[in-house]
C-alpha positions as CSV (number, residue, x, y, z in Angstrom):
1,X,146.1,2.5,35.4
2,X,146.4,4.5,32.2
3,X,148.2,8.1,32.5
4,X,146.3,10.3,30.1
5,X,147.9,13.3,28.5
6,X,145.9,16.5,27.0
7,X,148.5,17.7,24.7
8,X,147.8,21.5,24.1
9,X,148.7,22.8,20.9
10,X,150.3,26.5,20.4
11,X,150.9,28.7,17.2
12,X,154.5,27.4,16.0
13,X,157.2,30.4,15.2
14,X,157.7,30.2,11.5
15,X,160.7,31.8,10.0
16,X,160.3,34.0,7.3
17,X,161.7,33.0,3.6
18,X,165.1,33.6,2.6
19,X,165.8,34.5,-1.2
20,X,169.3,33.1,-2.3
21,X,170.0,35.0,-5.8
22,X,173.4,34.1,-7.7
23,X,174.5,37.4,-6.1
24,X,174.1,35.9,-2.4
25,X,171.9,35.6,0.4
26,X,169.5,38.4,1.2
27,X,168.5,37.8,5.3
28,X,165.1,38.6,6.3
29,X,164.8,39.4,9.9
30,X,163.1,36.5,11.6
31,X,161.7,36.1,15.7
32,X,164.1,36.9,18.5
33,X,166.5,34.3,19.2
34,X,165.1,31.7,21.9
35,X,166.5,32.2,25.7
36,X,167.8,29.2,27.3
37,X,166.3,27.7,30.0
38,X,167.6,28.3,33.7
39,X,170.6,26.3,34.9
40,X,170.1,24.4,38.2
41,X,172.5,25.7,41.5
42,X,176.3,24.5,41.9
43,X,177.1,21.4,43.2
44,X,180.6,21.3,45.6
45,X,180.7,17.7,45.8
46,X,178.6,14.5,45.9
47,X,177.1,11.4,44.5
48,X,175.9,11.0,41.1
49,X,174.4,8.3,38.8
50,X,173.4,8.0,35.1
51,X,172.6,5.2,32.9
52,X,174.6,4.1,30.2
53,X,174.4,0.9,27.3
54,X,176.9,-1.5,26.2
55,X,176.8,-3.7,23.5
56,X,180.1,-5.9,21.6
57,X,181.2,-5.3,18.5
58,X,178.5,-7.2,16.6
59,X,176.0,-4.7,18.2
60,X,174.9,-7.5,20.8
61,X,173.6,-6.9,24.4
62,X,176.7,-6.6,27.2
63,X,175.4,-9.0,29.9
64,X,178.7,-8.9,32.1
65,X,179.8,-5.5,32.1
66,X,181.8,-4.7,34.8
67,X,182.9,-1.4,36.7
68,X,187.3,-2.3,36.1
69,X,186.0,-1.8,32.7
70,X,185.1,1.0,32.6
71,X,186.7,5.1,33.4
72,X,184.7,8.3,34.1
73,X,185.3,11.8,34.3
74,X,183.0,14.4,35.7
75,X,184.0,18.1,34.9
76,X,187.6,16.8,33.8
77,X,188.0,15.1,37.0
78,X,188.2,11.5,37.5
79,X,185.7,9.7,39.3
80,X,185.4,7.0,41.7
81,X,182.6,4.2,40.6
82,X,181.3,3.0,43.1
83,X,178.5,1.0,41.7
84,X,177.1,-0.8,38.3
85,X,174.5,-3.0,38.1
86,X,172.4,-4.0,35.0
87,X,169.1,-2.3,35.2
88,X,167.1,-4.2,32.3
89,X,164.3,-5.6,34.7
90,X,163.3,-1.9,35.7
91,X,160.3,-0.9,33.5
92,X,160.6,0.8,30.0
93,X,158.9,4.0,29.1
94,X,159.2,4.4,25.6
95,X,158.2,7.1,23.3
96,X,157.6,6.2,19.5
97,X,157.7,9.1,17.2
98,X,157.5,8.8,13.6
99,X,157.7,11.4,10.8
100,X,154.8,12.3,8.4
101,X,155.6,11.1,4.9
102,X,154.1,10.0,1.8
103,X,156.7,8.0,0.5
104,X,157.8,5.8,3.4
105,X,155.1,5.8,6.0
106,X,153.9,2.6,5.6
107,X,157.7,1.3,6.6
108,X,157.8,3.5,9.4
109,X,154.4,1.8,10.6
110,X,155.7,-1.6,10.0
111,X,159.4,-0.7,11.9
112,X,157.7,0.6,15.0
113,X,155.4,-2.5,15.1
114,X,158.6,-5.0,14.9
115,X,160.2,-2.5,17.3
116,X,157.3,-2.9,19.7
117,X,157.2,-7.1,19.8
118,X,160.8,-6.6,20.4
119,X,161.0,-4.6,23.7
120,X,157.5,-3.9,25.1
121,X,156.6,-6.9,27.6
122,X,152.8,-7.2,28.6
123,X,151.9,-5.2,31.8
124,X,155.9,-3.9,33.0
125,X,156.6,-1.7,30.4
126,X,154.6,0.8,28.3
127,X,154.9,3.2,24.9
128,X,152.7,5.7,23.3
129,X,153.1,6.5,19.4
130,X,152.8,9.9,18.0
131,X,153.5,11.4,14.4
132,X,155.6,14.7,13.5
133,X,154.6,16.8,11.1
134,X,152.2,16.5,8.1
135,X,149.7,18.5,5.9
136,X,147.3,17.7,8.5
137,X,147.2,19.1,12.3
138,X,146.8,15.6,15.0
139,X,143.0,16.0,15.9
140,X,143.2,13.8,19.2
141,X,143.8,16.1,21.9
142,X,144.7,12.9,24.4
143,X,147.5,10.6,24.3
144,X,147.8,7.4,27.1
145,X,150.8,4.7,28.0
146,X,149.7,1.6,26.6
147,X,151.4,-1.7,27.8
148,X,150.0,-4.3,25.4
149,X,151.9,-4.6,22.3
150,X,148.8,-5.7,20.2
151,X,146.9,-2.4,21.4
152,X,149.9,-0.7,20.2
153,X,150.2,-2.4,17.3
154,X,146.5,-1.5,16.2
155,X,147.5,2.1,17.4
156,X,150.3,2.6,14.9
157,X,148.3,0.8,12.0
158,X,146.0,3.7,13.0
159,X,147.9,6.7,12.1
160,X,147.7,8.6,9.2
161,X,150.7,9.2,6.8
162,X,149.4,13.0,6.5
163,X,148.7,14.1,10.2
164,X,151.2,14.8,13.2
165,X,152.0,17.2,15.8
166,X,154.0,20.1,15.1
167,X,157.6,19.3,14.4
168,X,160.4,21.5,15.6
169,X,162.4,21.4,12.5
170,X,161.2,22.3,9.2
171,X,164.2,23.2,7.0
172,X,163.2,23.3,3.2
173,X,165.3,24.8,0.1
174,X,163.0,25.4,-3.1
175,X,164.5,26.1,-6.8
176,X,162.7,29.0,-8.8
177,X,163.4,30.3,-12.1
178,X,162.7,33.9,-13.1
179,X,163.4,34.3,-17.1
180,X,167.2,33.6,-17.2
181,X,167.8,34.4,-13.7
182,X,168.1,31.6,-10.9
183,X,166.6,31.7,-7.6
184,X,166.4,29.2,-4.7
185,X,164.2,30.1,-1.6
186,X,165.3,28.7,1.9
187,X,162.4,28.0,4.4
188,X,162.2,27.4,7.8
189,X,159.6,26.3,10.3
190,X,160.3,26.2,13.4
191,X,157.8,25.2,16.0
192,X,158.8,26.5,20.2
193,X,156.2,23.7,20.9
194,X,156.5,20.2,19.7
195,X,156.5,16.9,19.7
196,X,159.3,17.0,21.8
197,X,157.6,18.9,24.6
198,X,154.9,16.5,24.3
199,X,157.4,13.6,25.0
200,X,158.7,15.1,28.1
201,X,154.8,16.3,29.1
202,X,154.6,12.4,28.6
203,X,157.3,11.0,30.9
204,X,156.5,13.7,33.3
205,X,153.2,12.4,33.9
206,X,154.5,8.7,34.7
207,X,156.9,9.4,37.4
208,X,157.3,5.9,39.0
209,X,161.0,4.4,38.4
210,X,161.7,3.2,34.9
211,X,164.2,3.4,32.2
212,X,163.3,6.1,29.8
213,X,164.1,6.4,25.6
214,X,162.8,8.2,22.6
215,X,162.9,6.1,19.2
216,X,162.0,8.7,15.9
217,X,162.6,8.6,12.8
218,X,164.2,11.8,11.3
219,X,164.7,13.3,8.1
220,X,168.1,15.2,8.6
221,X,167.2,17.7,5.4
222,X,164.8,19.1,7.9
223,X,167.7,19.3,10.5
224,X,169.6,21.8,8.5
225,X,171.3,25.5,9.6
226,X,170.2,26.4,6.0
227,X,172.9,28.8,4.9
228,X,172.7,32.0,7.0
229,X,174.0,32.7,10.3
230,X,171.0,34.4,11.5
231,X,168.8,31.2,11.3
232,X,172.0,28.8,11.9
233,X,172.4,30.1,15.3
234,X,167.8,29.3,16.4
235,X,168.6,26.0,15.0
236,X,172.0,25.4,17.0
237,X,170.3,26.8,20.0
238,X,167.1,24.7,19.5
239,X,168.9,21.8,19.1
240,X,170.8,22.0,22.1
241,X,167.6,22.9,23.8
242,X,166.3,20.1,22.8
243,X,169.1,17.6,23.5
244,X,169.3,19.6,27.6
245,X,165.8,18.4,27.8
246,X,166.4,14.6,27.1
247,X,169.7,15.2,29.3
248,X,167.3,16.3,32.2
249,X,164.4,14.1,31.7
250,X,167.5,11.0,31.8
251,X,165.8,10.2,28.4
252,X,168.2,9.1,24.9
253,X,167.5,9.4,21.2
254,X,167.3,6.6,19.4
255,X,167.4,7.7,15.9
256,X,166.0,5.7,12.6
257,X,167.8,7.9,9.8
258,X,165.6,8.5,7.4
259,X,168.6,9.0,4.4
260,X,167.8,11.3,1.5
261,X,170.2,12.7,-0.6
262,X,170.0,16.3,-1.7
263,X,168.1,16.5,-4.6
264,X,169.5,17.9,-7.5
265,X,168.6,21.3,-8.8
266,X,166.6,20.9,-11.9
267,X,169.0,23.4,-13.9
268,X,171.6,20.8,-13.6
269,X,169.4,19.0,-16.2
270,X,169.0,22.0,-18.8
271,X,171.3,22.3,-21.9
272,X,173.5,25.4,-21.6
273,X,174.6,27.4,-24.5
274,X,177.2,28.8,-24.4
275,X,179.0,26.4,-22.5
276,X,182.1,28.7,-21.4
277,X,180.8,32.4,-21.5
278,X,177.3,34.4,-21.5
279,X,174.3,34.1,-19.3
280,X,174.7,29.2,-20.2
281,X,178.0,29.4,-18.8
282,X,176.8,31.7,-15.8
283,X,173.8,29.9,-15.0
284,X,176.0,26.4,-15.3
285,X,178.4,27.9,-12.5
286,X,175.9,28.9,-10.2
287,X,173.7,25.7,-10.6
288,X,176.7,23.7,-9.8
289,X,177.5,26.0,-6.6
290,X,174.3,25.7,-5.2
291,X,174.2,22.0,-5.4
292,X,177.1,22.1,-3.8
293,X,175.5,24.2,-1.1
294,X,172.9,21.7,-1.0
295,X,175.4,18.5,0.0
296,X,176.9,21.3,2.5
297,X,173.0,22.1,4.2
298,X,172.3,18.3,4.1
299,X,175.1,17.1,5.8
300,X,174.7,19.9,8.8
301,X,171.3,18.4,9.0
302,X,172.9,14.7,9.3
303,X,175.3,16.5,12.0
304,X,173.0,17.5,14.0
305,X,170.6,14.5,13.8
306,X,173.9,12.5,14.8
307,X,174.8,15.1,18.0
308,X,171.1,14.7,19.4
309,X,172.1,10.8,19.5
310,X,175.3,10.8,20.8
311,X,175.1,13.4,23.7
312,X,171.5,12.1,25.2
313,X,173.4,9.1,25.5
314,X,171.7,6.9,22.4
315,X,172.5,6.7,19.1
316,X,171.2,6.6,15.4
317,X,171.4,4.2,11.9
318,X,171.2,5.1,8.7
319,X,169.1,2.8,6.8
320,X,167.8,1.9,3.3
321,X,166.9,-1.6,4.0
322,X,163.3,-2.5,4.2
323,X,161.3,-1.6,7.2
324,X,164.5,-0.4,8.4
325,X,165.1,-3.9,9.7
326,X,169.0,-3.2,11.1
327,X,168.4,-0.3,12.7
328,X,165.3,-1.3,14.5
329,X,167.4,-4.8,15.6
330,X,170.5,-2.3,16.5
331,X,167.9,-0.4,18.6
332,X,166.2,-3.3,20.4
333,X,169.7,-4.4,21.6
334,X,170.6,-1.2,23.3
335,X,167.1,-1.1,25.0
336,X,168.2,-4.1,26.3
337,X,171.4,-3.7,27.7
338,X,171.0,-0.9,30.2
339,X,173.3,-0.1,33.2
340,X,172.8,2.0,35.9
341,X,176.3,3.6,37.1
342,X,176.9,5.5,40.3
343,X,180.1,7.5,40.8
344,X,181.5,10.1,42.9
345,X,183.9,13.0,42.9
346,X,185.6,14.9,45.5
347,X,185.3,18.4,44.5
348,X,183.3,19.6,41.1
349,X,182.5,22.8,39.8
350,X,178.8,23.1,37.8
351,X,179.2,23.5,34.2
352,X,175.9,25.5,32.6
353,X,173.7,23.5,34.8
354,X,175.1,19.6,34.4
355,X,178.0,18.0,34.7
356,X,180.3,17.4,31.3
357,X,180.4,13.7,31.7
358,X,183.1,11.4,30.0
359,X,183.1,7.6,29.8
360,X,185.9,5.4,28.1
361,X,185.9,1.7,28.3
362,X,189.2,-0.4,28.8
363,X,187.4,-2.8,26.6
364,X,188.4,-1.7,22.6
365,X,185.7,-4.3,21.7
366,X,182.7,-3.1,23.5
367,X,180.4,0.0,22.4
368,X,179.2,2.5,25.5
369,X,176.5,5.0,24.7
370,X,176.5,7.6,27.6
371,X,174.6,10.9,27.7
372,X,177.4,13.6,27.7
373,X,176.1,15.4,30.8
374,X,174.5,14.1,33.8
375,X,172.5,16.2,35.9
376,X,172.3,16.6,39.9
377,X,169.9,14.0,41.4
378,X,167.9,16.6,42.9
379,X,167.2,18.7,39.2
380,X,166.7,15.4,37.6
381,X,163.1,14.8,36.5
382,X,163.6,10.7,36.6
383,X,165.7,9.4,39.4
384,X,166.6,5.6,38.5
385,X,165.8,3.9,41.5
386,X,166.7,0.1,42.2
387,X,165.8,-2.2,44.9
């Protein structure tokens, strides 16, 4: 049976302009920071479990990962393991979610189809696809789990390179020029409901036993602080929102980076006389700061891209190949190599509603993805549960 989803759209929180003139940054005030969620009640002791991947150093599924291999701390304490067992045959629920874009849509399209074949098997697990952002607002008020990859293959084909659901992050710098004068004007969009709620609305409905992932492709321009404190600390905080919900819902990030360099401020391409002194050789030194700004804003963005990755408990490529062909292959293989481990502690203390998790391997040759907190059992939307 088919779990349908209304997704209910709400007016997004959009940050107002900021003007950066080559005397500095002029803040305009913006919405009230967002408030964190609550934090579930201390734990004294008990049992936990999590799931975790491993793959070799060729990026290769683990199939005989053992517990001697492996060390965790909970809360700075060491834990006991007292189970592991490879979870593959469990169901996958997997969420699909490209990023609006008239330049490389159509590879999107063609990565999620190859992704698709690769780990969706006929009538055990399931997916739905959705797209973030665009000109256009997604019309189709209902979204369902689909378990037949040609269904979903026909779905994706479906999707419009100019339509998506609201996106959380919207970062945007723009160059201006006023006579002589320079001018570059940060934007930000930031949406408090999202695709990402809707991905969570999604697993939520399907609560039956399963292994859980998100696989989007992101942009990390659109990830960036932007160069003010007052709009670095929403995004910080919305990020970490974000990555606490996949932490609860027991769901990873699976990131197809979407590289872009910076563009370069069109000034840089202007002659300018004089080269050493007068309003050339200002405008030159200004130009040349803000580009460097620029790399500095883009590389946050790639940051914080990376962090949703690696403390959900997944990871992301970078990728310029075709179809995004090694990332999509990367991803596939830690889809498939899924362990579920169950640990214990004597004594812990709750740490802003989880439990700071740490997990080394022994083995120097093997790669673990972990999330970097694990929830109590009882707070946990998705309890793995094996038979």
């Amino acid at each position: 049976m088919k779990t349908l989803v209304t997704v209910l759209l709400f007016l997004s929180i959009c940050a107002p302009a900021q003007v950066v003139t080559g005397s500095g940054v002029s803040p305009v005030p913006g919405p009230p920071e967002p408030v964190l969620t609550s934090r579930p009640a201390n734990a004294s002791s008990g049992h936990f479990s999590f799931l975790l991947t491993a793959t070799d150093h060729s990026g290769s599924p683990v199939e005989n990962l053992t517990k001697d291999q492996l060390s965790i701390s909970d809360n700075n304490q060491v834990a006991e393991i007292a189970n592991l067992e490879n979870v593959n045959q469990l169901p996958l629920h997997l969420a699909v979610i490209l990023l609006a874009s008239k330049n490389n849509f159509s590879q999107q399209q063609a990565a999620a189809i190859d992704l698709i074949h690769r780990v969706i098997r006929p009538g055990i697990d399931q997916a739905f696809v959705i797209t973030a952002g665009g000109e256009k607002l997604w019309s189709n008020g209902r979204l369902e789990w689909v378990n037949d990859p040609a269904s979903l293959e026909k779905n994706i084909k479906s999707l419009d390179k100019n339509t998506g659901l609201p996106d959380a992050f919207g970062y945007n710098l723009d160059n201006e020029r006023v006579a002589e004068s320079r001018m570059d004007l940060q934007h930000f969009q930031m949406n408090g409901y999202s695709v990402f709620n809707i991905a969570w609305q999604m697993m939520d409905a399907d609560p039956r036993p399963a292994r859980r992932a998100v696989v989007a492709f992101r942009n990390p321009w659109s990830h960036s602080p932007g160069m003010h404190d007052v709009y670095s600390r929403m995004v910080e905080e919305l990020h970490a929102r974000i990555i606490g919900g996949a932490q609860r819902e027991r769901t990873p990030f699976y990131v197809v980076g979407l590289e872009q360099a910076p563009a370069v401020s069109y000034q840089l391409t202007q002659i300018y006389t004089p080269m050493n002194s007068g309003p050339g050789g200002a405008n030159r030194a200004y130009d040349e700061e803000m580009q460097k700004e620029r790399e500095r804003a883009y590389n946050a963005g790639r940051s914080n891209v990376e962090r949703m990755a690696d403390e959900s408990g997944g990871g992301v490529w970078w990728s310029r190949k075709k179809n995004y062909s090694d990332a999509i292959e990367k991803i596939a293989n830690q889809l498939n190599s899924a362990y579920k481990v169950s640990y214990s502690v004597k004594t812990t203390t709750d740490s802003g509603g989880g439990h700071l998790l740490l997990v080394r391997s022994s083995n120097q040759n093997l790669h673990i993805a972990a999330p970097k907190v694990c929830f109590v059992q009882s707070e946990a939307s998705h309890e793995v549960v094996t038979q």
